[in-house]
N, C-alpha and C positions, 0 to 999 in steps of 0.2 A: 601246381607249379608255384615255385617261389616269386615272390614281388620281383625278385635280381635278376632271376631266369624269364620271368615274365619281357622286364624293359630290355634283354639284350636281341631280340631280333629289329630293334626299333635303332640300334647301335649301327654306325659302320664299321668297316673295319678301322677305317681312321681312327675313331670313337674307341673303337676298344684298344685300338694302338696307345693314344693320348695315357687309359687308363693302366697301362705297363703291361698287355697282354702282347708277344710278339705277333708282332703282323703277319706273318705265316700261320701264324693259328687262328688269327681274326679272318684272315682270309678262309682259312679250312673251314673254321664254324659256317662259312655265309656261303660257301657254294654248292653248288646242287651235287643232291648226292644220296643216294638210296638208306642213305638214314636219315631219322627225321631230328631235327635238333631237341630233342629229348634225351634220341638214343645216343648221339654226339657229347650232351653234357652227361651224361652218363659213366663215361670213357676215363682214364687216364689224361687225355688234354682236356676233355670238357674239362674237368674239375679243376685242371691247374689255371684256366682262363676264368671259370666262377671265381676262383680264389682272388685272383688280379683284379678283379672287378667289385668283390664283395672289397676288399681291400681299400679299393681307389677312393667307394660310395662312403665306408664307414668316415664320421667323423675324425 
């Protein structure tokens, strides 16, 4: 797993709010749910919220 992928279960949703992720999708990533947040970043919305967040981190 990537370092990005690694620190976002450590995120709130808040947290990924702040980073320009909508909070409906911070919310989806962090609630329970028969997939495991690999198979979540994996997805059409995983990636668009990795995106926001590799975005936010980058210099």
């Amino acid at each position: 797993m990537s370092t990005h992928a690694a620190a976002i279960p450590q995120l709130t949703p808040t947290a990924l709010n702040v980073a320009g992720v909508p909070l409906k999708d911070a919310v989806w990533l962090h609630a329970e749910s028969r997939l495991t947040l690999v198979q979540k970043l994996a997805t059409e919305r995983g990636a668009a919220i990795l995106k926001h967040v590799r975005s936010y981190l980058s210099p």
